[in-house]
GUVO-690879 format. One line per 2 residues: number of its first residue (from 0); their letters; for each residue x, y, z of C-alpha. Coordinates in Angstrom, 3 decimals, decimal comma, padded with zeros to 6 digits. Layout:
BEGIN
NUM = a = X:Y:Z ~ ...
//
This chain:
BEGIN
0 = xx = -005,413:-166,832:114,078 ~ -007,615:-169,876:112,625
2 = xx = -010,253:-169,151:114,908 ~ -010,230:-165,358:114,912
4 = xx = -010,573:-165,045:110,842 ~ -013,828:-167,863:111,131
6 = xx = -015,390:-165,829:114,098 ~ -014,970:-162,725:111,283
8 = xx = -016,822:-164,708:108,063 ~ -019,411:-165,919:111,053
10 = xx = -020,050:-162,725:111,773 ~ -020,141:-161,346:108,268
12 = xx = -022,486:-164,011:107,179 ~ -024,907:-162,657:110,136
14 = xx = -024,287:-159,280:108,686 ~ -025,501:-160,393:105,341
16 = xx = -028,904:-162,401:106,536 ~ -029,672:-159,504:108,825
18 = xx = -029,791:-157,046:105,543 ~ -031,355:-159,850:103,473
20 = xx = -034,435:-160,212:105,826 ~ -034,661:-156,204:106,117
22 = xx = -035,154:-155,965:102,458 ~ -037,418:-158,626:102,419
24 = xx = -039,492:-157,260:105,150 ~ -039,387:-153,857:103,006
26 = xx = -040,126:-155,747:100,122 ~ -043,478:-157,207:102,020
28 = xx = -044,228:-154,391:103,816 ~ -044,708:-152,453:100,298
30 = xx = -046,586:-155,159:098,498 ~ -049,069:-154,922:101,414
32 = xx = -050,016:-151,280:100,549 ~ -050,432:-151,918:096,412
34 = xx = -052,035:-155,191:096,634 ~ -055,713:-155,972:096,073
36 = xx = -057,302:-158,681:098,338 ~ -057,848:-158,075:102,367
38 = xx = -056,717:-162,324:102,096 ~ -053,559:-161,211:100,144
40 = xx = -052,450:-157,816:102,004 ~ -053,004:-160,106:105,192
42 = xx = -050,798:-162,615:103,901 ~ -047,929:-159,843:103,261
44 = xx = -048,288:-157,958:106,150 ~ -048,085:-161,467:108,182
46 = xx = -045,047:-162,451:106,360 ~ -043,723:-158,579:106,767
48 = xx = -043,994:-159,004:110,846 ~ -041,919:-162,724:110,717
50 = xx = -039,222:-161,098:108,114 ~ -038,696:-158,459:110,637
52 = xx = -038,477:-160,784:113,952 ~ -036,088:-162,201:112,067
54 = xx = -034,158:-159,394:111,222 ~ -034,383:-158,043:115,177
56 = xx = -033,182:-161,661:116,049 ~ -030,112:-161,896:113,387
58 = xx = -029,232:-157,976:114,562 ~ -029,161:-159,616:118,362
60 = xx = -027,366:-162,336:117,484 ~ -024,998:-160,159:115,283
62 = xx = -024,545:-157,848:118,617 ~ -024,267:-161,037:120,808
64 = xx = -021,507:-162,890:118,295 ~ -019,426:-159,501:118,453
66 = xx = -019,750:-158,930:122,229 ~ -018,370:-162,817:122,871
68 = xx = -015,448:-162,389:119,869 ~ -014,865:-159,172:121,954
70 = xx = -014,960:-160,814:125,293 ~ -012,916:-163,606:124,092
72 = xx = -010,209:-161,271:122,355 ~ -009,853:-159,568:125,705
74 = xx = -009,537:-163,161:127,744 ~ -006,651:-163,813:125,443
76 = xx = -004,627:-160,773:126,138 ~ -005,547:-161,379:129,902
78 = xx = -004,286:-164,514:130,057 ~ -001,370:-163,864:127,778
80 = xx = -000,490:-160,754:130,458 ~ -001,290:-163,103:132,979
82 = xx = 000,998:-165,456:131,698 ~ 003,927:-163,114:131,040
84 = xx = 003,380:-161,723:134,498 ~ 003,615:-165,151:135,910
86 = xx = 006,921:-166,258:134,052 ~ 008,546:-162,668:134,901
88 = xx = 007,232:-163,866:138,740 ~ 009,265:-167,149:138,515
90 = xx = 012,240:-165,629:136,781 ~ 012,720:-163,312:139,693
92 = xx = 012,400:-165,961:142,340 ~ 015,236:-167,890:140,845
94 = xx = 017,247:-165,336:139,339 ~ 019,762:-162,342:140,912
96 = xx = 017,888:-158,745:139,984 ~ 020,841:-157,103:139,139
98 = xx = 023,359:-160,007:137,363 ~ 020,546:-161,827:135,971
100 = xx = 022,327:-164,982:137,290 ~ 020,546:-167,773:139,387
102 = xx = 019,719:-166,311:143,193 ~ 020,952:-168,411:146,064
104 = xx = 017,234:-169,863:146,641 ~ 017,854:-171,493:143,088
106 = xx = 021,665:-172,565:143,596 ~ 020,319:-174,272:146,786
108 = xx = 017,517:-176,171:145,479 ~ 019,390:-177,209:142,264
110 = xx = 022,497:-178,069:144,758 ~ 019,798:-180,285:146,835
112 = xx = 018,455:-181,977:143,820 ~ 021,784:-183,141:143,221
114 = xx = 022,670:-184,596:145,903 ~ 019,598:-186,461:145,659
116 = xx = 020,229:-188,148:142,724 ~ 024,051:-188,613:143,793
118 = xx = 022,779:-190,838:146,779 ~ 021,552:-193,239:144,139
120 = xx = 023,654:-192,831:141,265 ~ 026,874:-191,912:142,901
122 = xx = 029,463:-189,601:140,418 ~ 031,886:-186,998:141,333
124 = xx = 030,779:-183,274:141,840 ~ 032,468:-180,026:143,310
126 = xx = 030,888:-176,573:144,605 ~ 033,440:-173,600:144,232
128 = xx = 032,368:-170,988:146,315 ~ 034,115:-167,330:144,882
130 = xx = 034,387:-164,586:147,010 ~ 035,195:-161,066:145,552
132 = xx = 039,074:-159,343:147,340 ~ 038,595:-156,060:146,545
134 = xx = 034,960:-155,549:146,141 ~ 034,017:-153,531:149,436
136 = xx = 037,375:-151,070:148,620 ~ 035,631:-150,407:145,102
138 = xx = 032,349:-150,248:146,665 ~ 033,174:-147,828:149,248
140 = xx = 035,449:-145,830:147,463 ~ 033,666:-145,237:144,162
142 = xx = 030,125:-145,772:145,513 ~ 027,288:-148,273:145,329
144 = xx = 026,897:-147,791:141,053 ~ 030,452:-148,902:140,801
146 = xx = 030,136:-151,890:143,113 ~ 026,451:-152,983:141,325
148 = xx = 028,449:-152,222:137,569 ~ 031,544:-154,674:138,967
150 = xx = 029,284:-157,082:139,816 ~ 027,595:-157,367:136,050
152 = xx = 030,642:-157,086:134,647 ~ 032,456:-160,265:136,861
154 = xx = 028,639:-162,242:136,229 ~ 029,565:-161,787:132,547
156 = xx = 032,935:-162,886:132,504 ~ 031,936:-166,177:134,508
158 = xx = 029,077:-166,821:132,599 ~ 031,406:-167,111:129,796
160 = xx = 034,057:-169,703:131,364 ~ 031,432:-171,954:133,070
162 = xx = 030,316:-175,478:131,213 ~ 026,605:-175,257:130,087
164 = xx = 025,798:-178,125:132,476 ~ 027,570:-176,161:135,452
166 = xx = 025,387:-173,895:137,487 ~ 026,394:-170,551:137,929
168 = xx = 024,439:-168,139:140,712 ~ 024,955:-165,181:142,388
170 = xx = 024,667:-166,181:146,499 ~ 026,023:-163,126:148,275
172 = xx = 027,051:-159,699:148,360 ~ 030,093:-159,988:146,497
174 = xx = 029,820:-163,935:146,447 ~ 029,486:-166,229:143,571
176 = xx = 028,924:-170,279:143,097 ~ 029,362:-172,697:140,991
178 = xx = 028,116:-176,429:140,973 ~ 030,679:-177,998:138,639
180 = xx = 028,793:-181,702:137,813 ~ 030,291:-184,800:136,811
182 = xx = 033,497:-183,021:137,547 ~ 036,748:-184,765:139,126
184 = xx = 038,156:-182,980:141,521 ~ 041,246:-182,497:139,954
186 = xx = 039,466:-181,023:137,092 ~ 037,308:-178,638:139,781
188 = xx = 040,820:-177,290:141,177 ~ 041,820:-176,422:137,250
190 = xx = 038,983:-174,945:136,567 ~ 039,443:-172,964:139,616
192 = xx = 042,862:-171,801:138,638 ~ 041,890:-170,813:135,678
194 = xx = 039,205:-168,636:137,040 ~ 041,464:-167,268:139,829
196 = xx = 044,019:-166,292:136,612 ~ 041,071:-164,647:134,736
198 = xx = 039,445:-162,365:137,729 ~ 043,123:-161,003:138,619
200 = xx = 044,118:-159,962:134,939 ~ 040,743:-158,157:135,516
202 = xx = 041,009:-154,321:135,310 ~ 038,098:-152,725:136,421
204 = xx = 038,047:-149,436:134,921 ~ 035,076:-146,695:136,935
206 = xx = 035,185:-143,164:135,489 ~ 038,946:-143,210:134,069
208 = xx = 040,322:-144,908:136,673 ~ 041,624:-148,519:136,557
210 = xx = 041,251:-151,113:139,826 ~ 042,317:-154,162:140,155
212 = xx = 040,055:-156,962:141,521 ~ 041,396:-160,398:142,429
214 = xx = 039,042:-163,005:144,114 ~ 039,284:-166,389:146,905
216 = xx = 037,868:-169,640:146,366 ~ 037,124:-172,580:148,363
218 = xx = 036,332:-175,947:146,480 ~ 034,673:-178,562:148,338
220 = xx = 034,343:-182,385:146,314 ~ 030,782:-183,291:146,611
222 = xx = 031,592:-187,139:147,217 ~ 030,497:-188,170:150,484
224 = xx = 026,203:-189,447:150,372 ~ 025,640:-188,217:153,873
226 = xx = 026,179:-184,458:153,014 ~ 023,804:-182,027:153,180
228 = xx = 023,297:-178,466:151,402 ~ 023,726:-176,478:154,622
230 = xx = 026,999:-178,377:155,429 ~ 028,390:-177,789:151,622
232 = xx = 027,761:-174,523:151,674 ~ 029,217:-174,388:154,879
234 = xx = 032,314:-176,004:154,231 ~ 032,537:-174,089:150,775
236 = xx = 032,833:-170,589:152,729 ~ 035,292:-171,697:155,529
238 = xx = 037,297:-172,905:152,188 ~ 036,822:-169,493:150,883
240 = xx = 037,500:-168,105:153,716 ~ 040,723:-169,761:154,484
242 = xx = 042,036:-168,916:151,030 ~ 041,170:-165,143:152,476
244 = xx = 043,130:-165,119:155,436 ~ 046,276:-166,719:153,384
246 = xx = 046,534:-163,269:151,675 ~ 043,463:-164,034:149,033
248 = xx = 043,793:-164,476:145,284 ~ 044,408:-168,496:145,735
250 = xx = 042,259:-172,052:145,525 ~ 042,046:-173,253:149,054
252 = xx = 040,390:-177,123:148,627 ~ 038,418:-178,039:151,522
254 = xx = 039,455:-180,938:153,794 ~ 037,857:-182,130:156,758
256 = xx = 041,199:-183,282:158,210 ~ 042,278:-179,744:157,922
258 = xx = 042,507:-178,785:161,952 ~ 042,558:-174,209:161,109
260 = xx = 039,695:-175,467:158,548 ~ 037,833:-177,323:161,593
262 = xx = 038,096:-174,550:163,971 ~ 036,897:-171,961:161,248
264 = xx = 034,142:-174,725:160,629 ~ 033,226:-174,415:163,953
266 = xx = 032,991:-170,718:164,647 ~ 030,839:-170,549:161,243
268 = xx = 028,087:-173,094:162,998 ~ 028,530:-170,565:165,671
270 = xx = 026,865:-167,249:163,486 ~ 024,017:-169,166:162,578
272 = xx = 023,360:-170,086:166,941 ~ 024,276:-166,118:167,516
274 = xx = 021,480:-164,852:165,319 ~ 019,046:-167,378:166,328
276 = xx = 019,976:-166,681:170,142 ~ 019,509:-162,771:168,975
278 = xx = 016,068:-163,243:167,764 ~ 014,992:-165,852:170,267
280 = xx = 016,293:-163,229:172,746 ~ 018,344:-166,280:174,773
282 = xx = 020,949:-163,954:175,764 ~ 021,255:-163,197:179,665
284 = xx = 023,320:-160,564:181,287 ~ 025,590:-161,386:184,507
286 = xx = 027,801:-159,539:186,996 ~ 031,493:-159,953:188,402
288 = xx = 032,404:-158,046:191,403 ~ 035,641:-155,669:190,980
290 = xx = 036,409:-155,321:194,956 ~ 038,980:-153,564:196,491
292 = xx = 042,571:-155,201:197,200 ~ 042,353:-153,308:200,575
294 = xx = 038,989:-154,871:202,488 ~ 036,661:-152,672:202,951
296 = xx = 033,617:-152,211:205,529 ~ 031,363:-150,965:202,603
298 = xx = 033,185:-151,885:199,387 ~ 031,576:-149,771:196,563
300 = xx = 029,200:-151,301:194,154 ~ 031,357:-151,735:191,174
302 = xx = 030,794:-154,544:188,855 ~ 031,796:-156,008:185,156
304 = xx = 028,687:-156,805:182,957 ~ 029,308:-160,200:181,294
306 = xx = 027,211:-161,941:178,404 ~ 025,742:-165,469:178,580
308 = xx = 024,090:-167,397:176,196 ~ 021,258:-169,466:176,911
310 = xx = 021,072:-172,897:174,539 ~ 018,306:-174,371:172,769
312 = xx = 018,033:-176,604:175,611 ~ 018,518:-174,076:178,453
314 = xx = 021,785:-174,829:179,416 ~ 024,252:-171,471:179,806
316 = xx = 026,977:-170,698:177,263 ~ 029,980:-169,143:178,578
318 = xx = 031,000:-166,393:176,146 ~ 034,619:-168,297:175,302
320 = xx = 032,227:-170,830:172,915 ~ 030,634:-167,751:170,875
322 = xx = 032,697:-164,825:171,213 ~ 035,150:-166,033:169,621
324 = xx = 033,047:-166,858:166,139 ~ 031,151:-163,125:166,930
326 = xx = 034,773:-161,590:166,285 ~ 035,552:-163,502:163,252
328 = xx = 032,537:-162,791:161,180 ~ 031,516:-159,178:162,663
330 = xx = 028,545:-160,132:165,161 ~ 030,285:-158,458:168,109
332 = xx = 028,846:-155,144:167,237 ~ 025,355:-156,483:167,129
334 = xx = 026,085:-158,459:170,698 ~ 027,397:-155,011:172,134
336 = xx = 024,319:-153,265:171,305 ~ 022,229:-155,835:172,595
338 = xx = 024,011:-155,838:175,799 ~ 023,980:-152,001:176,132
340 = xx = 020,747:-151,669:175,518 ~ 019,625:-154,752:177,808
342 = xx = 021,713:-152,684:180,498 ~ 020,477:-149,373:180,453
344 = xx = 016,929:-151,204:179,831 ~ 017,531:-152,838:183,771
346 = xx = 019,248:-149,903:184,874 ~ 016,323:-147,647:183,996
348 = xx = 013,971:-149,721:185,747 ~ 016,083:-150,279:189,139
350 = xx = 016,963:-146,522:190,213 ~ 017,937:-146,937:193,593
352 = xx = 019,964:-149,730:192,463 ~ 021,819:-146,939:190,310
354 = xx = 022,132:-144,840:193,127 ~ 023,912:-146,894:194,985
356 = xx = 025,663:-147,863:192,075 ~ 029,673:-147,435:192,247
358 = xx = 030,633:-148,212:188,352 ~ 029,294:-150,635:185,924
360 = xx = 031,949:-152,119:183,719 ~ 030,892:-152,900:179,850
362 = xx = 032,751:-154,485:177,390 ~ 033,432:-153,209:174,172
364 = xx = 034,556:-155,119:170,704 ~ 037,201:-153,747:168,451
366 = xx = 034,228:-154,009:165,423 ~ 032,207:-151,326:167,565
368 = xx = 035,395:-149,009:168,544 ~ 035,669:-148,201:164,556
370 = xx = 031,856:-147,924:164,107 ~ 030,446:-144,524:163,385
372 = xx = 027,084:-145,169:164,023 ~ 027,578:-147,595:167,115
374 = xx = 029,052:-143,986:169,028 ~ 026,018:-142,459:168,040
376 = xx = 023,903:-145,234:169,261 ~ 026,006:-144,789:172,847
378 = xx = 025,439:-141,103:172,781 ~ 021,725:-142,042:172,302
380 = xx = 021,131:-144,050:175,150 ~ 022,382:-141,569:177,472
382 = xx = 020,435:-139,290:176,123 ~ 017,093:-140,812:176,296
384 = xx = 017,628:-142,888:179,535 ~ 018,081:-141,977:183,315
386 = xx = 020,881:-143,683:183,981 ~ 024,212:-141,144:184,751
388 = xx = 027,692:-141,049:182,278 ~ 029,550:-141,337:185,511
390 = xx = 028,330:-144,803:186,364 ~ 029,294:-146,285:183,425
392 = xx = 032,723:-147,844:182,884 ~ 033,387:-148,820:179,169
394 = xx = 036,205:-151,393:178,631 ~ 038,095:-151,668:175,524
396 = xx = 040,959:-154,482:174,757 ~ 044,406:-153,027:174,113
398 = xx = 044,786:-155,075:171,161 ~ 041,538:-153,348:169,776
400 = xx = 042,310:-150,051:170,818 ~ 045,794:-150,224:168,709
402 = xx = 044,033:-151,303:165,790 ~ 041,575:-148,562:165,746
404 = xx = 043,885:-145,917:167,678 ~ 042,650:-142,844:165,664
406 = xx = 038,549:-143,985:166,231 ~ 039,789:-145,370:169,731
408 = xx = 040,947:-141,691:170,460 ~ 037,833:-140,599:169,386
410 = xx = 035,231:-142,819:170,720 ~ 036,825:-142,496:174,438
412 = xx = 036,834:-138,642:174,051 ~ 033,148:-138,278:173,162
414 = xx = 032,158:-140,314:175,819 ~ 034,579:-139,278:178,882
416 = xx = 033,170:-135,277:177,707 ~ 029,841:-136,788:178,951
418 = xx = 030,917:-138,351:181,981 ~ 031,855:-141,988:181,315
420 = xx = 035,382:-143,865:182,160 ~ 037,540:-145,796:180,194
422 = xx = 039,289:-148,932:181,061 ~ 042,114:-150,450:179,021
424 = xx = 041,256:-154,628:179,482 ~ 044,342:-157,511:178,944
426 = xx = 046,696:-154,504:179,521 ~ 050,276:-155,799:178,965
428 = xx = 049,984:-158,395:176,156 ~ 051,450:-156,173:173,032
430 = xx = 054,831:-155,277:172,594 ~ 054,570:-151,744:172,888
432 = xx = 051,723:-150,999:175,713 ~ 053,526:-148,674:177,563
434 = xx = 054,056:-146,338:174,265 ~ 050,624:-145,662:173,912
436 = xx = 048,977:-144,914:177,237 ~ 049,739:-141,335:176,396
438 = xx = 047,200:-141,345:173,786 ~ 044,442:-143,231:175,605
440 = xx = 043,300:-140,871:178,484 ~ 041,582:-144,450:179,883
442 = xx = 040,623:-144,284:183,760 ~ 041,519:-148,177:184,431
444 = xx = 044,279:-150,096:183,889 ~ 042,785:-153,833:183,415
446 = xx = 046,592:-156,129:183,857 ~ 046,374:-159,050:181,826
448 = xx = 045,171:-162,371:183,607 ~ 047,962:-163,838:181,996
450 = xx = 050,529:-162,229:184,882 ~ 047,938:-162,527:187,314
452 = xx = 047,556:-166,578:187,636 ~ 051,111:-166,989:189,024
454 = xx = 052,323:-164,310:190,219 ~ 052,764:-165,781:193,456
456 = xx = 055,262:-168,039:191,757 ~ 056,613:-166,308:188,690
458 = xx = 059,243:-163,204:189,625 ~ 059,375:-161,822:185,913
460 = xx = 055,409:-161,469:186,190 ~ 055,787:-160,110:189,133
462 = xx = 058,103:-157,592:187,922 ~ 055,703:-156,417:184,900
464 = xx = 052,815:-156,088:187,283 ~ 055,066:-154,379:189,519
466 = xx = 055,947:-152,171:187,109 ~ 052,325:-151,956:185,116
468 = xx = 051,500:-150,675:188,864 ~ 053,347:-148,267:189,031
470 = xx = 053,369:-146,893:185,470 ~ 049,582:-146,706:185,846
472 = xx = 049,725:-144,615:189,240 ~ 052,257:-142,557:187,862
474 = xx = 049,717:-141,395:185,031 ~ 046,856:-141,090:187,546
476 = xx = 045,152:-144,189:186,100 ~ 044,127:-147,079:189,016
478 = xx = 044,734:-150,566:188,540 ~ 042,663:-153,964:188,274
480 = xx = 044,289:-157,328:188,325 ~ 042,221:-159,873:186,297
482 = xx = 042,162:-163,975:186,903 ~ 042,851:-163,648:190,851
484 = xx = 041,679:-166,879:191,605 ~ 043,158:-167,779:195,130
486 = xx = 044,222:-165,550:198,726 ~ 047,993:-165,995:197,697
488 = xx = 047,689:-163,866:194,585 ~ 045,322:-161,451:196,551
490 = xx = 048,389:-160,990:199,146 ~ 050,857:-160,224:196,858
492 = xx = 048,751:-158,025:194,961 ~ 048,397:-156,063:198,488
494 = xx = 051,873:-156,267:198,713 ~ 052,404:-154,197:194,799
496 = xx = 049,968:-152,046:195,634 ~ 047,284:-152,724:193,204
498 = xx = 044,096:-151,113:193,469 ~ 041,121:-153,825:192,867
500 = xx = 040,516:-157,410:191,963 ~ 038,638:-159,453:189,848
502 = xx = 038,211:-163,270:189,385 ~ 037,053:-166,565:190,826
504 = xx = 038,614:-166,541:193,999 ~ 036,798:-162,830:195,020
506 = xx = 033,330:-164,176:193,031 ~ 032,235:-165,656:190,534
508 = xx = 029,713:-164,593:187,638 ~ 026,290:-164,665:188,981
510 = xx = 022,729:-163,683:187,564 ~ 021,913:-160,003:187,318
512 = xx = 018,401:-161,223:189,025 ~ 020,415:-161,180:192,498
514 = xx = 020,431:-157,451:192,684 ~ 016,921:-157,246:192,414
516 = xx = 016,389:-160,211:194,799 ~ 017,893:-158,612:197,748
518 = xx = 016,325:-155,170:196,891 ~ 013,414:-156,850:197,428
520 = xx = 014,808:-158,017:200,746 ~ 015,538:-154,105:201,337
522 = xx = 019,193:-154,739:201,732 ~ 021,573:-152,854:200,279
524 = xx = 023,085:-153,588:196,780 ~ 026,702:-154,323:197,985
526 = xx = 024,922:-157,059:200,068 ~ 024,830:-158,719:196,165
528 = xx = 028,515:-158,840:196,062 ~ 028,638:-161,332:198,531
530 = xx = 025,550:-163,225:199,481 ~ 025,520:-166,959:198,098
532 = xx = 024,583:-167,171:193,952 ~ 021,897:-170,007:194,702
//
């Protein structure tokens, strides 16, 4: 402000010199006319020519002063825009759009910094990780404005109950953290409580109507020097996690001697190996012959598609060490479309392998049964590949299909209109299988391994295949016994009268590379289910 009112006298001053040596050069230029003496009019005209220069040169620098005041003026509001633009820049980098709390980025690096200076200075910390119970049934049922409107509302709330040295961030969906420093953990957990008692006297209320909300937390005591951001975070949402599957709306306090904990631990170090494997594309896809009980001359090319994962190192992963973790935290989907699509990929490229083709057994996740959009991705791929409905076998658990009987009922209907078949996998482990085989029109009844393994020992599970057998021919549905794994099960399985087998004593798993390895031999693809895997 200083500077701006002594740039305005400067340039008044100017202003008033210019005019001063314009009068004077008036002044001159008169006298030069009435004067009497060539030496004298000489004199004034001389004089009237420097007044003037002057004048020009005072206008110029009058001109010049203004244009740099100007140019300066305008510097100042660009840099002050540049400046605001800048601090809006880093406020959205560290802060949650919509809440206005600290983003996840943020809670990590402040997290980080703390345990930096805990490994010198050591003092007791927690990180409460909250995770929203009834968010996605608001979200879904009132819409996304509800959902983004709970969201403000619950920041608000916190905001209110944390300490001012705490740190407070939004760092999911409906997830919230807090960094509670210099904080025992007996403190943390009453803090906790107290939070827990103020989000479930929470009424939301969305156009007239009120909901209740409710939330889970998992506390984990920042004490030990050796731990790392990704592992506290990590342990935080297996805490909150835990607290989730106990019926929600509690404090569940991590501890690493916890054994459910460890195994949820475990399966959570699994998601982050899926989605790398995913985009690394490590995943491989391998066969398991489904032969006939009764040898055949020419068995029939019929096959279950199994997923492997390849390591970091380039070992194979059986799919017991993922699946598992891909069930728990909703990958399974995203596996079954990659193996579909990796399918009917191969399948498009190898026609007379599909021509000689029997069936080609896929499995199917419970996640994916209930999933709108993963039908119409199905539907899709028959549509824009060359690969026939009527080779394609989809398996479904029974468990699954219970859970989602209504989109089960559904899903297997769309598909068996086009052409495909429908087997029931692990049939016989729930209490009431028999009762609904009526509603699944399925094609193949998978018996559970579980039966299978003794059977040559066991009467009573020889009696429920028996009787699985014959309940399944009775409908019109054939049978597959799973887990055969030596010739004494295969005989007595001749002897019920079951239709195929599957397991390590027919063959194991082998590379889907064989098939095109003896097609290259121009043998024909059965020769696959039986030639040596190396």
């Amino acid at each position: 402000m200083v500077q701006s009112n002594q740039q305005t006298k400067l340039s008044q001053i100017l202003n008033a010199f210019t005019a001063a040596a314009l009068l004077v050069s008036g002044l001159l230029l008169l006298s030069a006319f009435h004067v009497e003496g060539e030496l004298v009019r000489a004199f004034c005209l001389g004089a009237f020519c420097f007044s003037l220069i002057v004048a020009v040169l005072l206008f110029a620098i009058t001109r010049i002063s203004r244009a740099l005041d100007q140019s300066h003026a305008q510097f100042q509001q660009a840099l002050e825009v540049s400046n605001e633009l800048s601090e809006k820049l880093s406020y959205q980098e560290s802060h949650d759009t919509l809440t206005g709390l600290l983003n996840r980025r943020e809670f990590e690096a402040r997290l980080q910094a703390l345990l930096k200076q805990n490994s010198t200075q050591p003092i007791e910390h927690a990180v409460c990780h909250i995770n929203i119970d009834r968010f996605k049934v608001i979200n879904e049922t009132c819409g996304p404005a509800a959902g983004d409107e709970l969201l403000i509302e619950l920041a608000g709330l916190l905001r209110k109950r944390v300490r001012h040295n705490d740190t407070l961030a939004r760092i999911g969906g409906d997830e919230f953290g807090i960094i509670m420093r210099d904080c025992s953990l007996e403190h943390a957990e009453h803090v906790a409580k107290n939070l827990l008692d103020l989000l479930g006297e929470l009424r939301f209320n969305w156009h007239g109507k009120r909901y209740a909300v409710g939330a889970s937390i998992g506390l984990v005591p920042l004490t030990d020097r050796e731990s790392n951001v990704s592992n506290l975070l990590s342990s935080a949402d297996a805490a909150c996690h835990s607290a989730k599957d106990k019926g929600g709306h509690r404090v569940f306090m991590f501890s690493s001697n916890d054994t459910e904990l460890a195994k949820r631990h475990g399966h959570m170090r699994w998601v982050s190996r899926i989605n790398r494997a995913l985009d690394e594309d490590r995943f491989r896809l391998s066969f398991q012959p489904i032969t006939p009980v009764i040898p055949a001359e020419h068995p029939p090319v019929h096959y279950e598609l199994l997923i492997r994962m390849q390591d970091e190192f380039g070992n194979m992963v059986a799919p017991g060490a993922f699946l598992p973790a891909a069930e728990l935290y909703s990958l399974s989907t995203k596996l079954d479309r990659w193996v579909l699509s990796s399918a009917f990929a191969w399948l498009d490229k190898h026609p007379r392998h599909v021509d000689e083709l029997s069936l080609c057994a896929i499995n199917l996740s419970g996640h994916s049964l209930g999933d709108e959009q993963f039908l119409d991705f199905v539907v899709d791929l028959f549509v824009t590949s060359r690969v026939p409905a009527s080779k394609i076998c989809f398996e479904i658990t029974e468990t699954a299909a219970i859970a989602n009987l209504e989109h089960a009922s559904r899903f297997i209907g769309t598909l068996k209109a086009l052409g495909s078949r429908f087997a029931l996998d692990d049939f016989g482990s729930g209490l009431s299988s028999f009762a609904y085989l009526k509603t699944l029109p399925v094609d193949f009844l998978k018996i559970d391994g579980m039966f299978i393994r003794d059977i040559h020992e066991d009467p009573i599970h020889l009696a429920m295949v028996q009787s699985i057998n014959e309940v399944g021919h009775l409908m019109g549905m054939e049978t597959v016994a799973e887990f055969v794994e030596c010739d004494a099960i295969i005989k007595v399985l001749r002897e019920v009268g079951v239709d195929y087998a599957q397991g390590y004593g027919i063959c194991p798993p082998r590379p889907l590379e064989i098939f095109e390895r003896v097609e290259e031999q121009n043998s024909g693809a059965y020769r696959a289910l039986t030639i040596d895997a190396a």
